[in-house]
N, CA, C and O atoms as a GROMACS GRO file, in nm:
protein
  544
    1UNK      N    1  21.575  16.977  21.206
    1UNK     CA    2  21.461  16.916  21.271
    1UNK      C    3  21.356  17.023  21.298
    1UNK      O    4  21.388  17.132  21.345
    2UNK      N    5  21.229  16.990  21.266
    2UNK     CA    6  21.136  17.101  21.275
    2UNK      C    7  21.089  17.018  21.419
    2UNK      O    8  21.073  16.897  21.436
    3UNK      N    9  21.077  17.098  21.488
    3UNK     CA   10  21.025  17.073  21.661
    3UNK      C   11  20.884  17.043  21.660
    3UNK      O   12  20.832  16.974  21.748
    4UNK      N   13  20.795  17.114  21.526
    4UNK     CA   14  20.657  17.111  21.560
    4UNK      C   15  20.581  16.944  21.505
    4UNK      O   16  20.461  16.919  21.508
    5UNK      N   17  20.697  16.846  21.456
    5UNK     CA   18  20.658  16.720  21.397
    5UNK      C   19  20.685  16.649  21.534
    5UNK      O   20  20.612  16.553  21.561
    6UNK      N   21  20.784  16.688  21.622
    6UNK     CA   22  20.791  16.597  21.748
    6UNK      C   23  20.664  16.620  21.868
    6UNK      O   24  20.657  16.738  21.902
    7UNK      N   25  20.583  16.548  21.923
    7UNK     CA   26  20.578  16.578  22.082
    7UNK      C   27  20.634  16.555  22.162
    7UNK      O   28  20.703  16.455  22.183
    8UNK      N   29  20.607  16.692  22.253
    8UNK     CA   30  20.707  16.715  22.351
    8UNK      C   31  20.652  16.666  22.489
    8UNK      O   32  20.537  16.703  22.512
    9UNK      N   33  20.713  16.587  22.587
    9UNK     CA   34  20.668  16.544  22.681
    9UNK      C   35  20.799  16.553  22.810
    9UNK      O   36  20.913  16.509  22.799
   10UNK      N   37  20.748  16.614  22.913
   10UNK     CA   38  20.787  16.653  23.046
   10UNK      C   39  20.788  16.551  23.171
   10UNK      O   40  20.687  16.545  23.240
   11UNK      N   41  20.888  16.478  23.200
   11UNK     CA   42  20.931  16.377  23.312
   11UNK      C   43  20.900  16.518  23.407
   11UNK      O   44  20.904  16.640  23.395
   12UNK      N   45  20.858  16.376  23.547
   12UNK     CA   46  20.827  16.453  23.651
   12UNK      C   47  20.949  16.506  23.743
   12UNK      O   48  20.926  16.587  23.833
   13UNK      N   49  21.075  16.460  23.720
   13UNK     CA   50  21.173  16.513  23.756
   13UNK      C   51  21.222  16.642  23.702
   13UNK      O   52  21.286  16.718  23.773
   14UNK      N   53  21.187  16.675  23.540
   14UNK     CA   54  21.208  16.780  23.460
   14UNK      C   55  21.115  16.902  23.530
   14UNK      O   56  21.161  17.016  23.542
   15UNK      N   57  20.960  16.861  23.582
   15UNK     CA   58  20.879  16.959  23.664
   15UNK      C   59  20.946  16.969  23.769
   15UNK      O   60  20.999  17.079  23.774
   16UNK      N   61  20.958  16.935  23.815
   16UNK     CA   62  21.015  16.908  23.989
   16UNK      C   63  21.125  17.052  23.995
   16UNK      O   64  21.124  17.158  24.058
   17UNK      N   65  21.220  16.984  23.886
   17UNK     CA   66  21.338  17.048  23.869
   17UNK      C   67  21.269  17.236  23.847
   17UNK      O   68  21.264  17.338  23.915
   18UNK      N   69  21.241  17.202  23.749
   18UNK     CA   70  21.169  17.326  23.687
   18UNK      C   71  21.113  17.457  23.791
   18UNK      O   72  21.152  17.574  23.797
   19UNK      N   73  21.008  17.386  23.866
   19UNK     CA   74  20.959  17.437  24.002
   19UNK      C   75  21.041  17.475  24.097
   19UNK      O   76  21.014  17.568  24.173
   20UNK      N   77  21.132  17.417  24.100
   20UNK     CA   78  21.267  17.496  24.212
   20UNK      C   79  21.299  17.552  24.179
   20UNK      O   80  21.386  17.599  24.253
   21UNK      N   81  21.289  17.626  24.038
   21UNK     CA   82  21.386  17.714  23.989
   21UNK      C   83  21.291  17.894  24.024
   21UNK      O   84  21.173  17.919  24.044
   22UNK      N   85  21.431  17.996  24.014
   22UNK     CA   86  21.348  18.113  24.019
   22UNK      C   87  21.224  18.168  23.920
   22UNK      O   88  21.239  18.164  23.798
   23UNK      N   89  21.124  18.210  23.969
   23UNK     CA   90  21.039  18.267  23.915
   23UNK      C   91  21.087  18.301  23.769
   23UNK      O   92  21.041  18.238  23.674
   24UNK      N   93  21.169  18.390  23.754
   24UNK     CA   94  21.232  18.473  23.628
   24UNK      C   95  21.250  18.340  23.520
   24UNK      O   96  21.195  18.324  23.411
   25UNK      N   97  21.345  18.254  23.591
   25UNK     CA   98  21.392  18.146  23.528
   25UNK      C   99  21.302  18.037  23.451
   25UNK      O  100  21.325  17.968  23.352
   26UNK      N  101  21.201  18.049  23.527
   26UNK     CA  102  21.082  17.925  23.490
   26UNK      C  103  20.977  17.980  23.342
   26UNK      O  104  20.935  17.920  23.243
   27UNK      N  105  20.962  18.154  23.403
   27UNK     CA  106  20.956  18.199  23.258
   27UNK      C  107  21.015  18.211  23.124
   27UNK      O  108  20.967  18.184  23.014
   28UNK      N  109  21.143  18.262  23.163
   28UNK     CA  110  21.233  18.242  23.051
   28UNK      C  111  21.229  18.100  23.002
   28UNK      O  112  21.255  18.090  22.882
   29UNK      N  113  21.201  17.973  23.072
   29UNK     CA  114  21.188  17.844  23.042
   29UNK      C  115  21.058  17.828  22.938
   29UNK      O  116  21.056  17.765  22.832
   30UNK      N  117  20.971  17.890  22.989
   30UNK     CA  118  20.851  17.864  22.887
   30UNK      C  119  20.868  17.962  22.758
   30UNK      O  120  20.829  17.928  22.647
   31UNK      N  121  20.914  18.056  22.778
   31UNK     CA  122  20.917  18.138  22.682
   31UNK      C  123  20.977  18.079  22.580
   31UNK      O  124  20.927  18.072  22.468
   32UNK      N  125  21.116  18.023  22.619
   32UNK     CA  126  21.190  17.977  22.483
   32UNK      C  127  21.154  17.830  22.471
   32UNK      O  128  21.214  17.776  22.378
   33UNK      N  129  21.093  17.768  22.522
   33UNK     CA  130  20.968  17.625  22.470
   33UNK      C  131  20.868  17.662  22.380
   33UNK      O  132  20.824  17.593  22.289
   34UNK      N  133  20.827  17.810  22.420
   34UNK     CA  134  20.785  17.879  22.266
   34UNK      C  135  20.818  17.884  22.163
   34UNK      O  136  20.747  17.845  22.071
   35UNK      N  137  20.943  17.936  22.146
   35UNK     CA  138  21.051  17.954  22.025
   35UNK      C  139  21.106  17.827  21.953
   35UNK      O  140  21.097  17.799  21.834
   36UNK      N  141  21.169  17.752  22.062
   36UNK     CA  142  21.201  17.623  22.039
   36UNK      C  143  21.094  17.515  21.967
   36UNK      O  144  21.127  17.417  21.901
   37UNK      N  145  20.953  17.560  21.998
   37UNK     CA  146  20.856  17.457  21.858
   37UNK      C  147  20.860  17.513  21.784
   37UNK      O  148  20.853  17.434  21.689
   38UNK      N  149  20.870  17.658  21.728
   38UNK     CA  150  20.875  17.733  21.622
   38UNK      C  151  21.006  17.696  21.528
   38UNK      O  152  21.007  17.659  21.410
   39UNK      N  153  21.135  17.723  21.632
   39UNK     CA  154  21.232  17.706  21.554
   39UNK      C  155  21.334  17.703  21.643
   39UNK      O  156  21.381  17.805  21.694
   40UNK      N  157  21.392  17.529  21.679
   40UNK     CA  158  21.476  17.522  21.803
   40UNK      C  159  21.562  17.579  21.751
   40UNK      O  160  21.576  17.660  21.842
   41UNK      N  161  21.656  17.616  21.659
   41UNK     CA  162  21.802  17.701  21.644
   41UNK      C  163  21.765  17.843  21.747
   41UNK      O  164  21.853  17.907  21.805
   42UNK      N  165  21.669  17.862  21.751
   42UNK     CA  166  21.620  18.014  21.779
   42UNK      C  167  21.681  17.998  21.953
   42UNK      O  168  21.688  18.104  22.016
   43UNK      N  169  21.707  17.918  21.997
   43UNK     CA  170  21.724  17.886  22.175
   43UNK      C  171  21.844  17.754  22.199
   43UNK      O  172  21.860  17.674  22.292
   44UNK      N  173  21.938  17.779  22.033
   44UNK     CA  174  22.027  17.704  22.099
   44UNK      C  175  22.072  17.558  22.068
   44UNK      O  176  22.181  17.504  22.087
   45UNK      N  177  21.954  17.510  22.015
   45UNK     CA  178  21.901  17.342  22.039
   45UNK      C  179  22.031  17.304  21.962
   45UNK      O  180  22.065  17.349  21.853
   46UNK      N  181  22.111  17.196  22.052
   46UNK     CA  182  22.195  17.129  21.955
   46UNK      C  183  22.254  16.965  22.035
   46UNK      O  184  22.244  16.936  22.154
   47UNK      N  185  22.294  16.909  21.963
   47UNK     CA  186  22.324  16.806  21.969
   47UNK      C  187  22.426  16.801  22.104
   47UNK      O  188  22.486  16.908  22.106
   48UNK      N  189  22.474  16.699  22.237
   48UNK     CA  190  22.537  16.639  22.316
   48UNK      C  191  22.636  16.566  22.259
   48UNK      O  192  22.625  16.443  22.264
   49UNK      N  193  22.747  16.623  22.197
   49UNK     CA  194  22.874  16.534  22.164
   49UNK      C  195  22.917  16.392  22.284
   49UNK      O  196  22.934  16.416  22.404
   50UNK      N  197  22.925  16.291  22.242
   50UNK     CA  198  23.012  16.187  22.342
   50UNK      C  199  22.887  16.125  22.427
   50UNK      O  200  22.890  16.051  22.525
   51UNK      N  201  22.782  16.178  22.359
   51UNK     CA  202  22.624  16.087  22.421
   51UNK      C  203  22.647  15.954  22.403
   51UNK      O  204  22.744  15.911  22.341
   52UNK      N  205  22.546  15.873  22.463
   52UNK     CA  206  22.511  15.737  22.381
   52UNK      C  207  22.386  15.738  22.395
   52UNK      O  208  22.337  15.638  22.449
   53UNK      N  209  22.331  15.805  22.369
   53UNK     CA  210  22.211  15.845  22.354
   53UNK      C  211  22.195  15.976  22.261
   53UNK      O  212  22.293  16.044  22.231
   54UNK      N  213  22.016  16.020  22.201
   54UNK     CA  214  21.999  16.144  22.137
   54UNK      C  215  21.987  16.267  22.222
   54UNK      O  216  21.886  16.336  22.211
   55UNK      N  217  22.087  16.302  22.309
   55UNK     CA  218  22.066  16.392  22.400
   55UNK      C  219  22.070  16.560  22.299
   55UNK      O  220  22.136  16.580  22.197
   56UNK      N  221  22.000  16.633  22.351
   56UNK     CA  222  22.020  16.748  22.285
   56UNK      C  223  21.978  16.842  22.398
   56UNK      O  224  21.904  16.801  22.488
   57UNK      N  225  22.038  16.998  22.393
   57UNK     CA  226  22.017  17.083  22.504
   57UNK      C  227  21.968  17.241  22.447
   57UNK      O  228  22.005  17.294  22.342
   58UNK      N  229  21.897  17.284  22.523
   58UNK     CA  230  21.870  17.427  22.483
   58UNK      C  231  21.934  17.542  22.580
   58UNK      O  232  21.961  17.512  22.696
   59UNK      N  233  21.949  17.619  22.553
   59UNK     CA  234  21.946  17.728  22.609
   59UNK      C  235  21.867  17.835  22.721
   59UNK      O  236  21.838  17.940  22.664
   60UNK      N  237  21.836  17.833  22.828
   60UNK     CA  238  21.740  17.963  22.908
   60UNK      C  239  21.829  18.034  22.984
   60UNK      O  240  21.868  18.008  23.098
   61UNK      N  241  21.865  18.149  22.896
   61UNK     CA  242  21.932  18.283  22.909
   61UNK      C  243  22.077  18.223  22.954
   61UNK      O  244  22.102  18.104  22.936
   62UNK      N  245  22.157  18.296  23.004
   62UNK     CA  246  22.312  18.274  22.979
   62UNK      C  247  22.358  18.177  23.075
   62UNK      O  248  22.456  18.105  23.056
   63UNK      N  249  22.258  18.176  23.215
   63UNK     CA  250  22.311  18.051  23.304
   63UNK      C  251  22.230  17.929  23.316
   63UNK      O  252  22.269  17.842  23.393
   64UNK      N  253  22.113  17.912  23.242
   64UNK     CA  254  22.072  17.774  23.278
   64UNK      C  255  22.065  17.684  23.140
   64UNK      O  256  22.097  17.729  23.030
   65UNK      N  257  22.028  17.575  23.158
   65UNK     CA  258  22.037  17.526  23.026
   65UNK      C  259  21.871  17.371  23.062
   65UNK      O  260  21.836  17.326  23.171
   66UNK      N  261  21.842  17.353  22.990
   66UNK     CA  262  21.731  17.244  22.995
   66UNK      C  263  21.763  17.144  22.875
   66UNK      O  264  21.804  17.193  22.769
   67UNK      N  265  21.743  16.970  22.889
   67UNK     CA  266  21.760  16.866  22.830
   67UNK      C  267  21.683  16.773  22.766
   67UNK      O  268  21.601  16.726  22.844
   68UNK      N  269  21.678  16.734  22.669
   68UNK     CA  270  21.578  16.672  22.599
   68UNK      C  271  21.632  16.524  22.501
   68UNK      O  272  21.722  16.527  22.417
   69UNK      N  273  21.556  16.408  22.536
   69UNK     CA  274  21.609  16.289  22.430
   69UNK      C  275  21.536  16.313  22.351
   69UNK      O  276  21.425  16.362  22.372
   70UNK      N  277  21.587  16.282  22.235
   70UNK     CA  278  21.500  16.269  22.074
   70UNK      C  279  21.487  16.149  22.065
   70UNK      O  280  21.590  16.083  22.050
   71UNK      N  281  21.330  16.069  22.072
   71UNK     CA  282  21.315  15.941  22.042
   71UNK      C  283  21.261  15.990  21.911
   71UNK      O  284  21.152  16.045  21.908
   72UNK      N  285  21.340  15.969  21.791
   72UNK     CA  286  21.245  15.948  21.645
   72UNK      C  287  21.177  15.850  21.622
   72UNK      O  288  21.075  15.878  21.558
   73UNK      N  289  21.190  15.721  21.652
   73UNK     CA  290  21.090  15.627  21.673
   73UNK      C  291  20.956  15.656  21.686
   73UNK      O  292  20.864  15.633  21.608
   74UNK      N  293  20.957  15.724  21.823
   74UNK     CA  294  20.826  15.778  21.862
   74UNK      C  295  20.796  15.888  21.842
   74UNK      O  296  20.705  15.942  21.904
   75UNK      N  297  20.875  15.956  21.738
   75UNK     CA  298  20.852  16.124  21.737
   75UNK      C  299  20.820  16.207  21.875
   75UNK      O  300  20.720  16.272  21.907
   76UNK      N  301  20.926  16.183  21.934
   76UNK     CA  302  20.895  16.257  22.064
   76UNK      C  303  21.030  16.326  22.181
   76UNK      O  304  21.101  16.268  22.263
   77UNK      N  305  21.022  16.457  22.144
   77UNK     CA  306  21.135  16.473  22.264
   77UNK      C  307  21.092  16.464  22.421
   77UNK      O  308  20.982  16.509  22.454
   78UNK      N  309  21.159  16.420  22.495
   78UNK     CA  310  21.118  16.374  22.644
   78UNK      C  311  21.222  16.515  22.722
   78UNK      O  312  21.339  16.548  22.702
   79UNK      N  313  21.154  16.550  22.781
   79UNK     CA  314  21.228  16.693  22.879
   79UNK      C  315  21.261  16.583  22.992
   79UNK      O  316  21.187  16.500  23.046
   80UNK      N  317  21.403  16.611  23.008
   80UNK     CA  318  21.485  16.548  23.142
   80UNK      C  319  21.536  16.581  23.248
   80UNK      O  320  21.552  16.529  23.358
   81UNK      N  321  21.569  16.714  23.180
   81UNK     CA  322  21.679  16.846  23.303
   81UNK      C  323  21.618  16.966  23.271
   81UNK      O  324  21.570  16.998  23.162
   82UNK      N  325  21.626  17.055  23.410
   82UNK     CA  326  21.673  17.175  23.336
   82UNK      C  327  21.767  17.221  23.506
   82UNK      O  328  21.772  17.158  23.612
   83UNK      N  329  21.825  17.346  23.468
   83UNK     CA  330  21.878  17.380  23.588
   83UNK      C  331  22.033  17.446  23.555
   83UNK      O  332  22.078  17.439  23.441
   84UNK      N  333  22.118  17.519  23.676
   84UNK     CA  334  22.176  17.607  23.633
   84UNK      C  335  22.278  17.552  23.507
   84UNK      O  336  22.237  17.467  23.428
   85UNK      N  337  22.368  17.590  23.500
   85UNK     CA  338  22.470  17.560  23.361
   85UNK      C  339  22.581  17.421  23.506
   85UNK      O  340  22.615  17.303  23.500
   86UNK      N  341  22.592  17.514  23.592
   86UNK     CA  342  22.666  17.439  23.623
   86UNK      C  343  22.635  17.314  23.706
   86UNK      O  344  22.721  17.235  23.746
   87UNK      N  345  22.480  17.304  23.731
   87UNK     CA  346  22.429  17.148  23.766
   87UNK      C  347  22.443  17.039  23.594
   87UNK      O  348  22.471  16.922  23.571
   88UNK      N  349  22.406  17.156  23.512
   88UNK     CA  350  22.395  17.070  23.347
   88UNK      C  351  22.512  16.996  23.355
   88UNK      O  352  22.511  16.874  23.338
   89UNK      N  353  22.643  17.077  23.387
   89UNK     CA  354  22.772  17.023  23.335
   89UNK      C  355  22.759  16.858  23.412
   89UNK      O  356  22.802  16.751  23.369
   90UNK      N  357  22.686  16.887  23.538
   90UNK     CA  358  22.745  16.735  23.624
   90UNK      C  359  22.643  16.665  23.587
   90UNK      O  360  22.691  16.552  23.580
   91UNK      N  361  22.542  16.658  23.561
   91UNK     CA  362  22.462  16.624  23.505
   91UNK      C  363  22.486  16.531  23.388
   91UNK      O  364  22.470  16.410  23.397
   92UNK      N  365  22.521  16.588  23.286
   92UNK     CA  366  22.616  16.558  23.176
   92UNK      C  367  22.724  16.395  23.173
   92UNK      O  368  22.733  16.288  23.114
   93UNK      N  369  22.788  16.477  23.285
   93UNK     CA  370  22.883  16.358  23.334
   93UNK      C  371  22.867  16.207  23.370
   93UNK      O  372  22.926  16.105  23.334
   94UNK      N  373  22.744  16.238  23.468
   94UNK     CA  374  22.700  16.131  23.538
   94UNK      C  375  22.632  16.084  23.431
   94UNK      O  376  22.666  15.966  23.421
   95UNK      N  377  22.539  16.117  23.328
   95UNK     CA  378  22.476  16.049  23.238
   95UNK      C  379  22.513  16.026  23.112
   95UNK      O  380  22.426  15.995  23.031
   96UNK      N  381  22.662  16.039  23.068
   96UNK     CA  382  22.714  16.041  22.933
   96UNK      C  383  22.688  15.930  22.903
   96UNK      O  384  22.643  15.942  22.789
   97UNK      N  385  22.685  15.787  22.941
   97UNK     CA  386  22.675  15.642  22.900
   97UNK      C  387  22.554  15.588  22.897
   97UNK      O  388  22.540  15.476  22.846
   98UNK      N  389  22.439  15.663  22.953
   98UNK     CA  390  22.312  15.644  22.967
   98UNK      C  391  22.245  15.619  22.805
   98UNK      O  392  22.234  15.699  22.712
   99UNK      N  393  22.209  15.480  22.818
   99UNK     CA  394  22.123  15.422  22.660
   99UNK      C  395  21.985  15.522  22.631
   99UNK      O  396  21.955  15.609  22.712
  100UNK      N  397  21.925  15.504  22.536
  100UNK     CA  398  21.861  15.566  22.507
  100UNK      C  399  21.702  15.506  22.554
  100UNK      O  400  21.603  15.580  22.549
  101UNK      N  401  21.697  15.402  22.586
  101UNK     CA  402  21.560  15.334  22.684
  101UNK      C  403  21.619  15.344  22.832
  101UNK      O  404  21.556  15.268  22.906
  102UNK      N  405  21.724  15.416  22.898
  102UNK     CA  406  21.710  15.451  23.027
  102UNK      C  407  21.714  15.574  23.033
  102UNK      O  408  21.744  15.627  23.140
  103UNK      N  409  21.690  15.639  22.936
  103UNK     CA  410  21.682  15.811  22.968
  103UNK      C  411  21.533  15.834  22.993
  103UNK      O  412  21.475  15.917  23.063
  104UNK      N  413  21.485  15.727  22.910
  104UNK     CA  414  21.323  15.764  22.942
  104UNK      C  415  21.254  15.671  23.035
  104UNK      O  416  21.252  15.548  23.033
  105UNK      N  417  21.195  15.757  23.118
  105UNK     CA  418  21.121  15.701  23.203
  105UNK      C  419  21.053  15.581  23.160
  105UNK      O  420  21.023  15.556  23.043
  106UNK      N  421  21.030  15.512  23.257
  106UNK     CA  422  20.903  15.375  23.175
  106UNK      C  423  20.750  15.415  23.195
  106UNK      O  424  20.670  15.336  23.143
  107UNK      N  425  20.704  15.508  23.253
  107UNK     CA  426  20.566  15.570  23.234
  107UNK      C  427  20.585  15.596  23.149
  107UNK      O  428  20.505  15.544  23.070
  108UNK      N  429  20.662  15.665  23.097
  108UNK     CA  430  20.654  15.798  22.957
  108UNK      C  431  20.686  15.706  22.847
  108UNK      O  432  20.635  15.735  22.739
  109UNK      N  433  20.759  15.601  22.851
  109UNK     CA  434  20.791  15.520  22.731
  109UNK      C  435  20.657  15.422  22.682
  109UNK      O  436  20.627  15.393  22.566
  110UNK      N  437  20.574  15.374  22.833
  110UNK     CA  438  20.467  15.346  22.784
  110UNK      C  439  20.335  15.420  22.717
  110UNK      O  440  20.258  15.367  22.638
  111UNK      N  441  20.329  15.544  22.763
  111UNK     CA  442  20.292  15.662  22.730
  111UNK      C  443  20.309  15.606  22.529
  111UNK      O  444  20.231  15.558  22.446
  112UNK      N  445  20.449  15.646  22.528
  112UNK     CA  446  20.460  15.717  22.417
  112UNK      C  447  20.447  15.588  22.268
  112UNK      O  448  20.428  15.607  22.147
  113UNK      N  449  20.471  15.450  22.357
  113UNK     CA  450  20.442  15.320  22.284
  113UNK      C  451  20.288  15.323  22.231
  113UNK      O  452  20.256  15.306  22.114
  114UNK      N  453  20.193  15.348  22.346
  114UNK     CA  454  20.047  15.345  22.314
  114UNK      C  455  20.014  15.427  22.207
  114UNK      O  456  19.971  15.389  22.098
  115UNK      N  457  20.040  15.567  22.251
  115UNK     CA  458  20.005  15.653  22.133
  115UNK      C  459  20.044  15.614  22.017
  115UNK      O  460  19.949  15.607  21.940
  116UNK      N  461  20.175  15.576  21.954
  116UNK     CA  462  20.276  15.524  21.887
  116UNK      C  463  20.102  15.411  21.794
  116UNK      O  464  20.050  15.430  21.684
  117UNK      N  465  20.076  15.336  21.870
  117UNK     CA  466  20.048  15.220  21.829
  117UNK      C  467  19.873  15.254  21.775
  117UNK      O  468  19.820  15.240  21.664
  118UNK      N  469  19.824  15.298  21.890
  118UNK     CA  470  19.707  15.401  21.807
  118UNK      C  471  19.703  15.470  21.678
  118UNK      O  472  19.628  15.451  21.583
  119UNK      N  473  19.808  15.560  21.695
  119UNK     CA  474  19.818  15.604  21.540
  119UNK      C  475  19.816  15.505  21.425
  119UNK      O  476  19.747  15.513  21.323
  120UNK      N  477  19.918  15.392  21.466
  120UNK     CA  478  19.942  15.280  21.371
  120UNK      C  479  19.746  15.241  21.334
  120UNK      O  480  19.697  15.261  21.223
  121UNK      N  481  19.674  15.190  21.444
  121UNK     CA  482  19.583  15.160  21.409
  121UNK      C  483  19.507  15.213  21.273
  121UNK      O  484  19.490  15.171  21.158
  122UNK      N  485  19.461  15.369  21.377
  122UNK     CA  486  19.404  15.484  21.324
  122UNK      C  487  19.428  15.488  21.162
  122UNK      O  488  19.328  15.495  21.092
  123UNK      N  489  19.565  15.485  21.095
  123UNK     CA  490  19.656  15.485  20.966
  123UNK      C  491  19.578  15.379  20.926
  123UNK      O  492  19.516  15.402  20.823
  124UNK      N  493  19.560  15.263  20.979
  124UNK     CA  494  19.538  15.150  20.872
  124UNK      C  495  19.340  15.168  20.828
  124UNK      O  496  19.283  15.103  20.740
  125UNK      N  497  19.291  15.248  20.898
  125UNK     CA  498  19.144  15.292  20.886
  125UNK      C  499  19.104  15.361  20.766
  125UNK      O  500  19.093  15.482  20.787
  126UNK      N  501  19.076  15.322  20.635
  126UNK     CA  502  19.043  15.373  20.562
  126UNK      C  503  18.888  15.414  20.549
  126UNK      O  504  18.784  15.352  20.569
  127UNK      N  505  18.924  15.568  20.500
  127UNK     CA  506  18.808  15.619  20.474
  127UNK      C  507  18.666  15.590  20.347
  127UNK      O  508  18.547  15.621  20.354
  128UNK      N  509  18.726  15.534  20.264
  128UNK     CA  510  18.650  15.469  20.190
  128UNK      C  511  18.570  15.365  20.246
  128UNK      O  512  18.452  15.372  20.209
  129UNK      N  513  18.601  15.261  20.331
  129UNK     CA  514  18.557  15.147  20.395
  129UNK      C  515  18.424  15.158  20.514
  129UNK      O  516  18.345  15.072  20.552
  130UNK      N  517  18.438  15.282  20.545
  130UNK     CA  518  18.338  15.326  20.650
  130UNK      C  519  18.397  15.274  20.761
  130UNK      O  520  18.311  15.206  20.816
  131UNK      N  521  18.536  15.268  20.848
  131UNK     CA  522  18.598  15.259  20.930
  131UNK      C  523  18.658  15.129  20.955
  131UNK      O  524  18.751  15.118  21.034
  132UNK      N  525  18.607  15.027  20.890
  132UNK     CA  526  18.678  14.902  20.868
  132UNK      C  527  18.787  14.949  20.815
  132UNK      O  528  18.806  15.039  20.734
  133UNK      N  529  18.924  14.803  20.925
  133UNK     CA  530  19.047  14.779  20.830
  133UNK      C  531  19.052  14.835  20.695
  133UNK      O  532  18.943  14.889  20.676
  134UNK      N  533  19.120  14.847  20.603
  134UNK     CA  534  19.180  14.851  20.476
  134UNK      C  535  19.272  14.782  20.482
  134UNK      O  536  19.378  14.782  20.544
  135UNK      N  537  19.185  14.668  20.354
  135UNK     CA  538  19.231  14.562  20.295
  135UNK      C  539  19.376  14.551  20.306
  135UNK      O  540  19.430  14.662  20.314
  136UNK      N  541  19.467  14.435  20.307
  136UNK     CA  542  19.600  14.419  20.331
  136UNK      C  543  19.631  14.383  20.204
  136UNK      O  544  19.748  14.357  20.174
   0.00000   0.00000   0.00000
């Protein structure tokens, strides 16, 4: 998965979370959100065995870890968690059965429907036509 075809979008619980965390930590967080659009292997990125959902997790440095759903639908990973390794683990737990339309918020799902549907528009706009439809 190349990271730079998805957008990435941040639940306000993922800030929240984020913001409590130490100074050091919040950098190392952005830093490897750097790396991770470049090239998530580079920080870790891998799949949540026993999900029911597209959960996937990264890496920030040896004790914390941060969470992300992959909606391919919408081309979009949604940031959910981040926080030490050992909040991830319970974390984990409590949300292993969690579907993949309750991981995401319903702001952010409407969010990500609109855009979703814009583009659709936008696509059907041919340039030949001078911004009218193209013909069906």
């Amino acid at each position: 998965m190349s990271a730079g075809a998805y957008r990435s979008i941040v639940t306000a619980q993922f800030r929240k979370l984020l913001n409590d965390l130490p100074t050091r930590v919040q950098q190392e967080a952005r830093e490897g959100f750097d790396r991770w659009k470049n090239d998530p292997r580079s920080v870790g990125w891998k799949a949540l065995s026993g999900m029911h959902a597209p959960v996937y997790s990264v890496e920030i440095g040896r004790r914390y870890r941060a969470m992300g759903v992959l909606d391919k639908e919408r081309q979009a990973v949604v940031w959910v968690f981040v926080g030490s390794h050992e909040t991830y683990n319970r974390f984990i737990e409590i949300h292993r059965k969690t579907t993949l339309n309750n991981w995401i918020p319903p702001k952010v799902s409407e969010r990500l429907q609109a855009r979703r549907e814009s583009k659709s528009k936008t696509a059907a706009i041919s340039p030949k036509t001078s911004g009218r439809p193209a013909p069906a």
